[in-house]
mmCIF file of the N, C-alpha and C atoms, coordinates in Angstrom:
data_MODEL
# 
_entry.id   MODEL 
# 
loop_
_atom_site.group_PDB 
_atom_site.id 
_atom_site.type_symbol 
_atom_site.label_atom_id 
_atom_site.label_alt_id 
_atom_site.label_comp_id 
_atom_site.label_asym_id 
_atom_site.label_entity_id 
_atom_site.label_seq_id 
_atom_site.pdbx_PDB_ins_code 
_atom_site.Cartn_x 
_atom_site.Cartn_y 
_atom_site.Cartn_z 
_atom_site.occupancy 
_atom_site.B_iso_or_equiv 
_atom_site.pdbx_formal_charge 
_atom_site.auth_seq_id 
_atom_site.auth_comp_id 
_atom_site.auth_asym_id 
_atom_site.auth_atom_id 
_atom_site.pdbx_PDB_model_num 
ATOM 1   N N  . UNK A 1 1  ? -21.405 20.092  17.600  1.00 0.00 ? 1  UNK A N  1 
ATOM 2   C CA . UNK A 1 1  ? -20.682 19.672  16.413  1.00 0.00 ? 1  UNK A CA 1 
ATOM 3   C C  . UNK A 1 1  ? -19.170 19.799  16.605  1.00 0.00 ? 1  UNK A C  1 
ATOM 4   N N  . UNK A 1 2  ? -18.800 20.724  17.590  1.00 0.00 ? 2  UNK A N  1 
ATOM 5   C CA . UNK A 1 2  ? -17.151 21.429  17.732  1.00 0.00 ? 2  UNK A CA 1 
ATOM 6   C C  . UNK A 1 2  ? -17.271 19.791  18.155  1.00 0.00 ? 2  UNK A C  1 
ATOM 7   N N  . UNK A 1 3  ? -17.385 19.427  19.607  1.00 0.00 ? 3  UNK A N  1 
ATOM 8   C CA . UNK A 1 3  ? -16.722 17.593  19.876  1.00 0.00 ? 3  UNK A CA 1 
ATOM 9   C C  . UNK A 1 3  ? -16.483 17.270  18.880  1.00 0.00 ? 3  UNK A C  1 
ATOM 10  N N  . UNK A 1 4  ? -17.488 16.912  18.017  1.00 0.00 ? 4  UNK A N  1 
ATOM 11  C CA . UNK A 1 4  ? -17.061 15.378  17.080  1.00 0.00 ? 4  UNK A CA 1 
ATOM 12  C C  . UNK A 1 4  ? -16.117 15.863  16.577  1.00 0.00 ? 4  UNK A C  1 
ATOM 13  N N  . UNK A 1 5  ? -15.811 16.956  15.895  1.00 0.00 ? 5  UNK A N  1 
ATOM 14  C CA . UNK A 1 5  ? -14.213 17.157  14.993  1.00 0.00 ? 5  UNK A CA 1 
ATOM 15  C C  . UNK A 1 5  ? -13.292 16.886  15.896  1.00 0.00 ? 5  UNK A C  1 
ATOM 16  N N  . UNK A 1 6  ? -13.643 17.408  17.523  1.00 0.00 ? 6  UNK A N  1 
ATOM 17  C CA . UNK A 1 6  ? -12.316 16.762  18.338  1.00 0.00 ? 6  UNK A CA 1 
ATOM 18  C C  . UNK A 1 6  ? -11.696 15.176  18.491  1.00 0.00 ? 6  UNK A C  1 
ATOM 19  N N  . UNK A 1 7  ? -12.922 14.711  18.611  1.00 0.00 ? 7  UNK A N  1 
ATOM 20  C CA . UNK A 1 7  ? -12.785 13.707  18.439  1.00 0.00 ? 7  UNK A CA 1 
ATOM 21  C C  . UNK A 1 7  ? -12.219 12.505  17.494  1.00 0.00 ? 7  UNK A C  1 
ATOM 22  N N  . UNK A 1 8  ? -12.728 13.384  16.348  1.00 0.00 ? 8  UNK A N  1 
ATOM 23  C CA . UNK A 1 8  ? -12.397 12.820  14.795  1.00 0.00 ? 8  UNK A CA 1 
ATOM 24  C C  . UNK A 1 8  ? -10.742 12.977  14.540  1.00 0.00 ? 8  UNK A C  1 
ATOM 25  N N  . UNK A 1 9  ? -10.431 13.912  15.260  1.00 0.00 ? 9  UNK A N  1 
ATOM 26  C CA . UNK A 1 9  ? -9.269  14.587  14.692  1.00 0.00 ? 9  UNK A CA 1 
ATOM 27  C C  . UNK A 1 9  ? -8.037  13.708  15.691  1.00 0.00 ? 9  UNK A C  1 
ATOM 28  N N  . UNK A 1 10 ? -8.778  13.380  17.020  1.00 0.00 ? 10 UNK A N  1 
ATOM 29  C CA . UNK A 1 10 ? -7.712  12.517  18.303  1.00 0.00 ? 10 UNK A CA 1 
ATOM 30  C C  . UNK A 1 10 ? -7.700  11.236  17.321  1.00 0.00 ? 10 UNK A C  1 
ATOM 31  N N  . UNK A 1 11 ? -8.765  10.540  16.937  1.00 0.00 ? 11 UNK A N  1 
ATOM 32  C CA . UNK A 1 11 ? -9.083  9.336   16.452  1.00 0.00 ? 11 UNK A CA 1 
ATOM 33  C C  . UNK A 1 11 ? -7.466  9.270   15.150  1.00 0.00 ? 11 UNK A C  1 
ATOM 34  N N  . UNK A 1 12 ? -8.213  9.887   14.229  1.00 0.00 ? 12 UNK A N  1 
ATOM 35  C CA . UNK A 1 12 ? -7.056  10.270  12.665  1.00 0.00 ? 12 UNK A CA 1 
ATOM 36  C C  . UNK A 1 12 ? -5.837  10.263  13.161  1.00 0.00 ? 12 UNK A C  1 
ATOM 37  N N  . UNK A 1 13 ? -5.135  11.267  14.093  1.00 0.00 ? 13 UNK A N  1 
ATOM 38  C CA . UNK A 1 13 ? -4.259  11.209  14.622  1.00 0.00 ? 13 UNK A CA 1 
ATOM 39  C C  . UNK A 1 13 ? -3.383  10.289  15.442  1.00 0.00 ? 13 UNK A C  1 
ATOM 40  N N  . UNK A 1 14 ? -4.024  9.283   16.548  1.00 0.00 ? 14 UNK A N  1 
ATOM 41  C CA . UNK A 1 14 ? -3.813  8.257   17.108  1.00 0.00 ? 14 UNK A CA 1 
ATOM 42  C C  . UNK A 1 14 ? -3.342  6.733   15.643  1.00 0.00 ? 14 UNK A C  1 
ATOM 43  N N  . UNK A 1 15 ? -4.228  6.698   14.854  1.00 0.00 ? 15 UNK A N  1 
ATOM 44  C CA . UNK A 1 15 ? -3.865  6.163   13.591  1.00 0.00 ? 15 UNK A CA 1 
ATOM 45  C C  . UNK A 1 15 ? -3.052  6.094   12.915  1.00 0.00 ? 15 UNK A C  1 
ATOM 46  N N  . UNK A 1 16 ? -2.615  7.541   12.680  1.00 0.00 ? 16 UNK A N  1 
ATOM 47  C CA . UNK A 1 16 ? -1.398  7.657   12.026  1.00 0.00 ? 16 UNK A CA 1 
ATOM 48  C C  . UNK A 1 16 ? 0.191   7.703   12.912  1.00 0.00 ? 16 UNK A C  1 
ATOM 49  N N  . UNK A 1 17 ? 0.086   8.060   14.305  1.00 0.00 ? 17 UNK A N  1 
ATOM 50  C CA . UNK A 1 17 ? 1.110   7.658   14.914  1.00 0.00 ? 17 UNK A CA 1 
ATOM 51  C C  . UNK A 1 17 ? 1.154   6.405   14.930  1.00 0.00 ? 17 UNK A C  1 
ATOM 52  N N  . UNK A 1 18 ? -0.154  5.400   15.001  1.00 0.00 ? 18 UNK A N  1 
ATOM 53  C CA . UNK A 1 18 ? 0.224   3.958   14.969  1.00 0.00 ? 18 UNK A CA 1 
ATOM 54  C C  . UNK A 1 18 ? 0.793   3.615   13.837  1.00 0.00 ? 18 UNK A C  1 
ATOM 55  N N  . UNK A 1 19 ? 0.427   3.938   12.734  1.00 0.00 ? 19 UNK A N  1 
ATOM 56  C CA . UNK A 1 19 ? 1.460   3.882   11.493  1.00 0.00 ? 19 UNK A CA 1 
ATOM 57  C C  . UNK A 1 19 ? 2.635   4.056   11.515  1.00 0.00 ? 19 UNK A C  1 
ATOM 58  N N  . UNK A 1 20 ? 3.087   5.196   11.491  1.00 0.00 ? 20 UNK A N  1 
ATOM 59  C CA . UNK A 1 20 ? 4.096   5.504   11.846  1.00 0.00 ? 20 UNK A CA 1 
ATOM 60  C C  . UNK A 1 20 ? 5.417   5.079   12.644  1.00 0.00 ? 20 UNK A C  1 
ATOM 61  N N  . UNK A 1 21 ? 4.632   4.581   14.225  1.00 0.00 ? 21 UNK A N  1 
ATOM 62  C CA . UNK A 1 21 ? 5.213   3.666   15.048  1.00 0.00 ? 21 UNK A CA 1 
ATOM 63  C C  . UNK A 1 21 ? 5.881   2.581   13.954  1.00 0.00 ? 21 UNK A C  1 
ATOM 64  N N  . UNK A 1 22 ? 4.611   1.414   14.096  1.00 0.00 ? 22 UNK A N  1 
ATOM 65  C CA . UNK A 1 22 ? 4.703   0.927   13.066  1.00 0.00 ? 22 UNK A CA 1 
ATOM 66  C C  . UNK A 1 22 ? 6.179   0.578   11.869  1.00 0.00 ? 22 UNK A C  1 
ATOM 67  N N  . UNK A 1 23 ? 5.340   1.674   11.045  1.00 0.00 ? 23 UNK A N  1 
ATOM 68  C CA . UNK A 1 23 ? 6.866   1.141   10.106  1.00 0.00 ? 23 UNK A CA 1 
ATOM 69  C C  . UNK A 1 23 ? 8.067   1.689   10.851  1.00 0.00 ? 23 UNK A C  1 
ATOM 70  N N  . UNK A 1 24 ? 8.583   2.162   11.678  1.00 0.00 ? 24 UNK A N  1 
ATOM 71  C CA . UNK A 1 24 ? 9.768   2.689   12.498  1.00 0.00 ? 24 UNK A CA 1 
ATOM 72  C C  . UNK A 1 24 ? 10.104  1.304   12.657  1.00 0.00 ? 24 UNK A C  1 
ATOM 73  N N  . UNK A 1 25 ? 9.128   0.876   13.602  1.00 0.00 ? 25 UNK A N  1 
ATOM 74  C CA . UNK A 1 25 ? 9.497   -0.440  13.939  1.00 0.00 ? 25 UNK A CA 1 
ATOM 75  C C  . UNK A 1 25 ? 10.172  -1.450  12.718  1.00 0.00 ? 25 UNK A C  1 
ATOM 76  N N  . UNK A 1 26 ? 9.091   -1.473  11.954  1.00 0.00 ? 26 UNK A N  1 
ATOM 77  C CA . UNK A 1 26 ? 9.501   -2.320  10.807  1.00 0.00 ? 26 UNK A CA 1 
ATOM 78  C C  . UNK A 1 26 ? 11.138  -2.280  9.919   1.00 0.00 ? 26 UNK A C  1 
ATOM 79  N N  . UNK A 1 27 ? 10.917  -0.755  9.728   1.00 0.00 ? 27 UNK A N  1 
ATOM 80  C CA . UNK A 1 27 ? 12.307  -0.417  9.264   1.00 0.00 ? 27 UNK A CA 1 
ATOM 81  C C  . UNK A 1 27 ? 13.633  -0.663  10.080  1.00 0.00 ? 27 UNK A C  1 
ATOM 82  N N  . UNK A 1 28 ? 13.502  -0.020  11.275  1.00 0.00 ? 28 UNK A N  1 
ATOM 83  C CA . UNK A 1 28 ? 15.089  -0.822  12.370  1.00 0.00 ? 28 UNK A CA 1 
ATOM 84  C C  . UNK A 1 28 ? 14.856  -2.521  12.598  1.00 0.00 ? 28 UNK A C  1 
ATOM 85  N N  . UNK A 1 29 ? 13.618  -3.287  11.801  1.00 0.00 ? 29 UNK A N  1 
ATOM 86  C CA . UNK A 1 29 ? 14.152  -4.957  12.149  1.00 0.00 ? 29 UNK A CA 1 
ATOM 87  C C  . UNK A 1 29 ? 14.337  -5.516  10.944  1.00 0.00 ? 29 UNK A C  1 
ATOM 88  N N  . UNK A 1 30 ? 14.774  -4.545  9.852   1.00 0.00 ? 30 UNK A N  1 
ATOM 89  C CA . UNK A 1 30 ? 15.060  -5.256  8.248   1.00 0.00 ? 30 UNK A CA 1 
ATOM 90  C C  . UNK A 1 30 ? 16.878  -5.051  8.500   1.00 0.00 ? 30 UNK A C  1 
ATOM 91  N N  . UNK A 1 31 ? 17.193  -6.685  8.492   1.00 0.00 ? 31 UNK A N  1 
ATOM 92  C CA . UNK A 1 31 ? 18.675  -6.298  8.361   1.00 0.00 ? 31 UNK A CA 1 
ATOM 93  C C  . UNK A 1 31 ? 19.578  -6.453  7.087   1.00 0.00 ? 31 UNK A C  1 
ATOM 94  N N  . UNK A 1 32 ? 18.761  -5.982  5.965   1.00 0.00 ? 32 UNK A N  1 
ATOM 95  C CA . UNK A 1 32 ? 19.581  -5.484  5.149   1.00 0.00 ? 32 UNK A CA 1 
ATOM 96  C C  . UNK A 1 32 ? 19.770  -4.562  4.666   1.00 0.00 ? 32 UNK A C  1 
ATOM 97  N N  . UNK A 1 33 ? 19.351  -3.503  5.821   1.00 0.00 ? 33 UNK A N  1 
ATOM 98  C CA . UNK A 1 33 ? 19.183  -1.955  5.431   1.00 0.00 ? 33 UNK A CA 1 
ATOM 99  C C  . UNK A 1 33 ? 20.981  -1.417  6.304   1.00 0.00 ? 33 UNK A C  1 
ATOM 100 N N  . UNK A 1 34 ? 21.660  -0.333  6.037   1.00 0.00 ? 34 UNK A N  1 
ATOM 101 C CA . UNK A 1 34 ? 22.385  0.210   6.878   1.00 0.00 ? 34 UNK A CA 1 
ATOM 102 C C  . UNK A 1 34 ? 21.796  0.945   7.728   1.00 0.00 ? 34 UNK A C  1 
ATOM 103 N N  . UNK A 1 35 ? 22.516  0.921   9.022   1.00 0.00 ? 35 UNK A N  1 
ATOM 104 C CA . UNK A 1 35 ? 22.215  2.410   9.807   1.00 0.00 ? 35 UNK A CA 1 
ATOM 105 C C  . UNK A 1 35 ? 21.543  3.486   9.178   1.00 0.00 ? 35 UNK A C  1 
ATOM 106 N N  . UNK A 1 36 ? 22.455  3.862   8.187   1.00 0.00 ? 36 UNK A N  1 
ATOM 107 C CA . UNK A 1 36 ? 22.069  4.995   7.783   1.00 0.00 ? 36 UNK A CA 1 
ATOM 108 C C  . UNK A 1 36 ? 20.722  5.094   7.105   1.00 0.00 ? 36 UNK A C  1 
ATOM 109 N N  . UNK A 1 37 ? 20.987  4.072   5.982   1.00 0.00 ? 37 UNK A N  1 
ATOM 110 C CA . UNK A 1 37 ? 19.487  4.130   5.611   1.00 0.00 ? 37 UNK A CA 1 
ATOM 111 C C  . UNK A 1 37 ? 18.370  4.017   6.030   1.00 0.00 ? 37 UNK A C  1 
ATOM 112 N N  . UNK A 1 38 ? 18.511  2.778   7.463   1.00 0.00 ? 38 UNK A N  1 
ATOM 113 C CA . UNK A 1 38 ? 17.314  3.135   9.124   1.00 0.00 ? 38 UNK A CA 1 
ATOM 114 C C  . UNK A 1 38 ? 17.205  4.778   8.929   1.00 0.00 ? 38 UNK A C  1 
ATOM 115 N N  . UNK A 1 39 ? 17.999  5.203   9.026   1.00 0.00 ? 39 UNK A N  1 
ATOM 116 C CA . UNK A 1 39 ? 17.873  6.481   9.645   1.00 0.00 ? 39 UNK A CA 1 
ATOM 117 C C  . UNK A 1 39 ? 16.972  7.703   8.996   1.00 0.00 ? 39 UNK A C  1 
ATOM 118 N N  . UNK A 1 40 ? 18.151  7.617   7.933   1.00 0.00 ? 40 UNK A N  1 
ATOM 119 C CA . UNK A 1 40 ? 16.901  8.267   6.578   1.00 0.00 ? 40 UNK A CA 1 
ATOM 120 C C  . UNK A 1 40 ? 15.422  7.757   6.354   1.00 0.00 ? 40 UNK A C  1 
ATOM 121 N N  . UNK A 1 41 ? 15.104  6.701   6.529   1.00 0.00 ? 41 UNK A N  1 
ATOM 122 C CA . UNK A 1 41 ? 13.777  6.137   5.824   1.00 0.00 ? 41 UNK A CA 1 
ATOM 123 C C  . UNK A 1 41 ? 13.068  6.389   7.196   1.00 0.00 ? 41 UNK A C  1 
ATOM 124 N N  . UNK A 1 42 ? 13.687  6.488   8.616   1.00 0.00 ? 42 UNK A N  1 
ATOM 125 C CA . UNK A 1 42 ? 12.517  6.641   9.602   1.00 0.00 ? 42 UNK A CA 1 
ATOM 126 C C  . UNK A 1 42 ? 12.478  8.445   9.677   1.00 0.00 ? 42 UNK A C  1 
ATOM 127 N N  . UNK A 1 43 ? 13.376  9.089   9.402   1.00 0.00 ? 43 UNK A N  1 
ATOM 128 C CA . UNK A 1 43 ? 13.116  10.563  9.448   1.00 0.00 ? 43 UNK A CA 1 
ATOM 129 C C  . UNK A 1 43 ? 12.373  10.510  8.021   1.00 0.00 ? 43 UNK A C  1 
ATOM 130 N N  . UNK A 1 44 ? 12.290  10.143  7.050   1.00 0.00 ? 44 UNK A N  1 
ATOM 131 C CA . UNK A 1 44 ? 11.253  10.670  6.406   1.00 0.00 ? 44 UNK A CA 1 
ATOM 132 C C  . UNK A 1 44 ? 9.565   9.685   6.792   1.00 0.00 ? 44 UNK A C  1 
ATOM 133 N N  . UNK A 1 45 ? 9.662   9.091   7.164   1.00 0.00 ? 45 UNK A N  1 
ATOM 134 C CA . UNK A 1 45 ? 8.437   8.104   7.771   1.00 0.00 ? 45 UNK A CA 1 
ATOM 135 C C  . UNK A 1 45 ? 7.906   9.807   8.788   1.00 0.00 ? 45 UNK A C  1 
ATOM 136 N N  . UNK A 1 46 ? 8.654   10.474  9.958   1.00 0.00 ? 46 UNK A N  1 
ATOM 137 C CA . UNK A 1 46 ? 7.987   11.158  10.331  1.00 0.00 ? 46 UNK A CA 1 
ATOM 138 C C  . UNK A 1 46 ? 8.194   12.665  9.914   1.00 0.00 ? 46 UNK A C  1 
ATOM 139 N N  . UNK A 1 47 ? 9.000   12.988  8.717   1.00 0.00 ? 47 UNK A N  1 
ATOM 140 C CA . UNK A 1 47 ? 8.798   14.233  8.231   1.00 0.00 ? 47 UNK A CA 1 
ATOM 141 C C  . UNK A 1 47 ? 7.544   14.052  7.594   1.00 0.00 ? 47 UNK A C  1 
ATOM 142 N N  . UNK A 1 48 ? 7.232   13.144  6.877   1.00 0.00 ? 48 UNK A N  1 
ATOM 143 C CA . UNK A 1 48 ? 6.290   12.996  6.202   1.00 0.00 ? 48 UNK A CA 1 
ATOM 144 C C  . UNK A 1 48 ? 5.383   11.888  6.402   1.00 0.00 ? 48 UNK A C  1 
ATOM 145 N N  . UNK A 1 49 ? 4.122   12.450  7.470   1.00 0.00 ? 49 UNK A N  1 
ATOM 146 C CA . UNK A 1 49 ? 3.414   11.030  7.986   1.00 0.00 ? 49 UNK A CA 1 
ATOM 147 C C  . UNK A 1 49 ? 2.896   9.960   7.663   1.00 0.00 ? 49 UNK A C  1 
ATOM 148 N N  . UNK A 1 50 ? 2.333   10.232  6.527   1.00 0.00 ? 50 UNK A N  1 
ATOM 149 C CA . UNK A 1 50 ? 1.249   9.581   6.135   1.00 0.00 ? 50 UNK A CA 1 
ATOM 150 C C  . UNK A 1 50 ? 2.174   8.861   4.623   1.00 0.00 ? 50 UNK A C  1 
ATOM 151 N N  . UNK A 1 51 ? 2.614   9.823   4.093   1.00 0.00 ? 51 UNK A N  1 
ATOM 152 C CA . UNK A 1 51 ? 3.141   9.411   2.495   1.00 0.00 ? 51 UNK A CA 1 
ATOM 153 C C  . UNK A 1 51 ? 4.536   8.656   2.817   1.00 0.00 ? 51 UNK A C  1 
ATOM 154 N N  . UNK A 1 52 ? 4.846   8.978   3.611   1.00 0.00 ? 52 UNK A N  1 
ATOM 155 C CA . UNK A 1 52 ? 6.552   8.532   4.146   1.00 0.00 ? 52 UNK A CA 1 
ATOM 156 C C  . UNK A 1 52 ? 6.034   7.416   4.621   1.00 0.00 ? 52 UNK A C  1 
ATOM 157 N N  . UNK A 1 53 ? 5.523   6.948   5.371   1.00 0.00 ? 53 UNK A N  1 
ATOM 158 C CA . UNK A 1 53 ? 4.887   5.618   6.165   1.00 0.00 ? 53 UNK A CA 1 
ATOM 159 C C  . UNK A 1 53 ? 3.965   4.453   5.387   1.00 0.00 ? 53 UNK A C  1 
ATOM 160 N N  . UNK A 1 54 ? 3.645   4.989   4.018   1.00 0.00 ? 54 UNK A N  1 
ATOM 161 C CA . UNK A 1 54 ? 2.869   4.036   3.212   1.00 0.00 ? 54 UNK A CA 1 
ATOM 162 C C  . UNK A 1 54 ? 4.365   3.843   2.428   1.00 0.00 ? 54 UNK A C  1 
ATOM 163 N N  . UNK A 1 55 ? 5.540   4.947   1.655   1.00 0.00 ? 55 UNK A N  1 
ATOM 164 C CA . UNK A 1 55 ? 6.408   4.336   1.351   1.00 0.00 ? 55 UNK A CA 1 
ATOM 165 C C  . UNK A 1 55 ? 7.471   3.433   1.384   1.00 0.00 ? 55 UNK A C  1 
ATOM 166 N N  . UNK A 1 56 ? 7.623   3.693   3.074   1.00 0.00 ? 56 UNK A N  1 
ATOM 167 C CA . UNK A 1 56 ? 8.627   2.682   3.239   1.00 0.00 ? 56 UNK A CA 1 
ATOM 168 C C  . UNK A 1 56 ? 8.608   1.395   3.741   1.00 0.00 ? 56 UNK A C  1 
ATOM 169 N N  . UNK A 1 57 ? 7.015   1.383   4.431   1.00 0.00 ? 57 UNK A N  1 
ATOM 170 C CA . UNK A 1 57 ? 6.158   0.385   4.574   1.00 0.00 ? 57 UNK A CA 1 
ATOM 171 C C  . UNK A 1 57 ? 6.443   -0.854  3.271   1.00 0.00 ? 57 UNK A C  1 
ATOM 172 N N  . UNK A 1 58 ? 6.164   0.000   1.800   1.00 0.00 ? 58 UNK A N  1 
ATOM 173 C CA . UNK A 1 58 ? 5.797   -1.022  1.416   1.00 0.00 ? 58 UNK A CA 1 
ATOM 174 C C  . UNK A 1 58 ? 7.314   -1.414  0.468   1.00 0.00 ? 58 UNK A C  1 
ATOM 175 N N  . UNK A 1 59 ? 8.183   -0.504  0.683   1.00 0.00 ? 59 UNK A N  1 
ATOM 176 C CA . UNK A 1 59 ? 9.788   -0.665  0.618   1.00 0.00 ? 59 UNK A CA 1 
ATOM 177 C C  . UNK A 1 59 ? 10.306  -2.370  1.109   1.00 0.00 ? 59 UNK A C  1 
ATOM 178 N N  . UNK A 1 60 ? 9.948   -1.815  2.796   1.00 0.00 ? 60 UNK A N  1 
ATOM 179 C CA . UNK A 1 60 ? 10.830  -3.105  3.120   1.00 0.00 ? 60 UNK A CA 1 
ATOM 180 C C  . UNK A 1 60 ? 9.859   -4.194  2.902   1.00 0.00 ? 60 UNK A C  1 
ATOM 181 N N  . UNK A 1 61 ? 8.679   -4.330  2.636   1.00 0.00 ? 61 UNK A N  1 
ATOM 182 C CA . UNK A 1 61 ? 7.517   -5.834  2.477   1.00 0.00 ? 61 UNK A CA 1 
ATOM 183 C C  . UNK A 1 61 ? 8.530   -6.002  1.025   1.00 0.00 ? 61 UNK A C  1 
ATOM 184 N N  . UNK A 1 62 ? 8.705   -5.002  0.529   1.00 0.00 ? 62 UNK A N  1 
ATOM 185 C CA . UNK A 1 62 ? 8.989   -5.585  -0.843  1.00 0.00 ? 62 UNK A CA 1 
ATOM 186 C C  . UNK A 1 62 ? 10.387  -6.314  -1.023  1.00 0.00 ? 62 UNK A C  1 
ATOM 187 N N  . UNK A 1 63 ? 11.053  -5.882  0.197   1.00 0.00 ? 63 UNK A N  1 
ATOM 188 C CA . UNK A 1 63 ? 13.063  -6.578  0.341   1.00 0.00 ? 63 UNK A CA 1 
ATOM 189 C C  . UNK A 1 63 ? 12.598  -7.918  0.543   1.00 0.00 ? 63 UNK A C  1 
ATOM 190 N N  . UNK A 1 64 ? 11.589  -7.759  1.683   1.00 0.00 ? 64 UNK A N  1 
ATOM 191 C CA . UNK A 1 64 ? 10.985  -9.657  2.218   1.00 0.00 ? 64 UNK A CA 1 
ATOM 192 C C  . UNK A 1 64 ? 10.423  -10.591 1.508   1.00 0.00 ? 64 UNK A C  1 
ATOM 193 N N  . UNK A 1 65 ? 10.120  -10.045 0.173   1.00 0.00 ? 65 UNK A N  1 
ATOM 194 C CA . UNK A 1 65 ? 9.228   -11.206 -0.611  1.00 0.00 ? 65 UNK A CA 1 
ATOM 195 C C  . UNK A 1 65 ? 10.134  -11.890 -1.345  1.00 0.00 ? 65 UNK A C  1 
ATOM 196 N N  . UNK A 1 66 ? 9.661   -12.832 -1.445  1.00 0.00 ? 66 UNK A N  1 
ATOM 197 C CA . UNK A 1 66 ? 10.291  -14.146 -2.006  1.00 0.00 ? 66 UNK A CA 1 
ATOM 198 C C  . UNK A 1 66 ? 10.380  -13.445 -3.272  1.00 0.00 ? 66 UNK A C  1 
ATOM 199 N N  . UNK A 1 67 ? 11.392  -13.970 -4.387  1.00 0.00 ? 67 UNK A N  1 
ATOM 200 C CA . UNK A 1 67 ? 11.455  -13.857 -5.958  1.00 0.00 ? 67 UNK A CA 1 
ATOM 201 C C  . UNK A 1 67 ? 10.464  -14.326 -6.931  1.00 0.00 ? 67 UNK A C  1 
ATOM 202 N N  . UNK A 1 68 ? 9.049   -14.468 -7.693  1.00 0.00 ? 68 UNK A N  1 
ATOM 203 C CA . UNK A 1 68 ? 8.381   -15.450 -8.280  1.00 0.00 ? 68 UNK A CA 1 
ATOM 204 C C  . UNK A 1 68 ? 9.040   -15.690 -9.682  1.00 0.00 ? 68 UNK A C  1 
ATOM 205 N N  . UNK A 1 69 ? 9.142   -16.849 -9.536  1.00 0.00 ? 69 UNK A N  1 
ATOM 206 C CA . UNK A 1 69 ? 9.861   -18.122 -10.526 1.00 0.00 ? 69 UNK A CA 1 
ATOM 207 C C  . UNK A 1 69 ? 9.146   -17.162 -12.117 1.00 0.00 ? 69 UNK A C  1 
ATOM 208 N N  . UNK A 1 70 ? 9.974   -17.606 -13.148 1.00 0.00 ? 70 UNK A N  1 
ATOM 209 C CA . UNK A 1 70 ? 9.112   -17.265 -14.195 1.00 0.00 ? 70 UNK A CA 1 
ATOM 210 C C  . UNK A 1 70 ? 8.372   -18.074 -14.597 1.00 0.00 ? 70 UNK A C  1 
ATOM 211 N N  . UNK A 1 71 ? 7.383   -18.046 -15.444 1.00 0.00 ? 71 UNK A N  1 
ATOM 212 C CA . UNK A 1 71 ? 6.633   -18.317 -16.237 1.00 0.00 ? 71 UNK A CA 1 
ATOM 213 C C  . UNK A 1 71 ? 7.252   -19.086 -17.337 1.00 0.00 ? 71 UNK A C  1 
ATOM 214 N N  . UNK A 1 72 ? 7.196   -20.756 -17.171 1.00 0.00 ? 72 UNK A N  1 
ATOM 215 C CA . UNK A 1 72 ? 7.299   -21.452 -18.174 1.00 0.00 ? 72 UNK A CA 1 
ATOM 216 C C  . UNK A 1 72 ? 6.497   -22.010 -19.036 1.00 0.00 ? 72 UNK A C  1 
ATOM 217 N N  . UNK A 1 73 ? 5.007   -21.617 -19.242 1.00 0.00 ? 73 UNK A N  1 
ATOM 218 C CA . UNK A 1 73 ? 4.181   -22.369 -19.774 1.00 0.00 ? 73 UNK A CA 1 
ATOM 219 C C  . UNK A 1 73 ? 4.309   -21.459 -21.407 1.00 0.00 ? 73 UNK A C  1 
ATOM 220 N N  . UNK A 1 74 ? 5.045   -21.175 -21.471 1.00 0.00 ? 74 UNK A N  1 
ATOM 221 C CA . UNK A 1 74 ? 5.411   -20.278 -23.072 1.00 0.00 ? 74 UNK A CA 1 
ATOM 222 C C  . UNK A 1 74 ? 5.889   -21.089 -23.750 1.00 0.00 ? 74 UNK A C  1 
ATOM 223 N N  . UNK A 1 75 ? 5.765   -21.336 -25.030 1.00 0.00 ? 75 UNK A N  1 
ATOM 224 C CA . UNK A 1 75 ? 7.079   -22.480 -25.411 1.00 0.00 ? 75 UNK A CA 1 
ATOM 225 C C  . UNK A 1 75 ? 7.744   -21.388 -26.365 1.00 0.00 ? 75 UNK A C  1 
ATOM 226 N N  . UNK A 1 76 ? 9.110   -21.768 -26.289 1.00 0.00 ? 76 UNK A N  1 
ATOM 227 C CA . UNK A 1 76 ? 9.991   -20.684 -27.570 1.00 0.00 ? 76 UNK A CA 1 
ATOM 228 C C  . UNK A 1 76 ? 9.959   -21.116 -28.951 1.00 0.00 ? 76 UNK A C  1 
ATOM 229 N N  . UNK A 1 77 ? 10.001  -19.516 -29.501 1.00 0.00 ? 77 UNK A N  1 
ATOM 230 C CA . UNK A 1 77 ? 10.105  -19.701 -31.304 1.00 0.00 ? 77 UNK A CA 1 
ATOM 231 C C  . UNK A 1 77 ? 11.086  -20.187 -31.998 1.00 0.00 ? 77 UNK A C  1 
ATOM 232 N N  . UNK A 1 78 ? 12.186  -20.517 -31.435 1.00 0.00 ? 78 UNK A N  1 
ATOM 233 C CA . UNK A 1 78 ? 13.083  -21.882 -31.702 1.00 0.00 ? 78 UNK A CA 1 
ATOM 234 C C  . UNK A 1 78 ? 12.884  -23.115 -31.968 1.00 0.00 ? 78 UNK A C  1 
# 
């Protein structure tokens, strides 16, 4: 039974450095971030593995998305 937790635990681990990697990557190819803020958002990506790496992950997806148009099918009380 000791293996499989070793195993389990290389597996989990290998995962979350790929994460990690990952948004590093992601974060130094958004260029509307500063240096600095690269900097900050990848030291907390690996102070904090898992929660830091789903946040800033979904940080910069969110700089990249297009704007959605509003909603004109309302008509006004005018």
């Amino acid at each position: 039974m000791i293996p499989h937790l070793g195993v389990t635990a290389a597996l989990i681990g290998a995962g979350l450095l790929g994460l990690d990697l990952y948004t590093t990557w992601a974060i130094w190819r958004e260029p509307d971030l500063t240096g600095a803020q690269k900097g900050l958002q990848s030291a907390f990506v690996w102070l904090l593995p898992l929660l830091g790496a789903i946040v800033c992950l979904n940080v910069v997806r969110a700089m990249n998305r297009e704007p959605t148009p509003r909603s004109t099918s309302f008509t006004p009380s005018e």
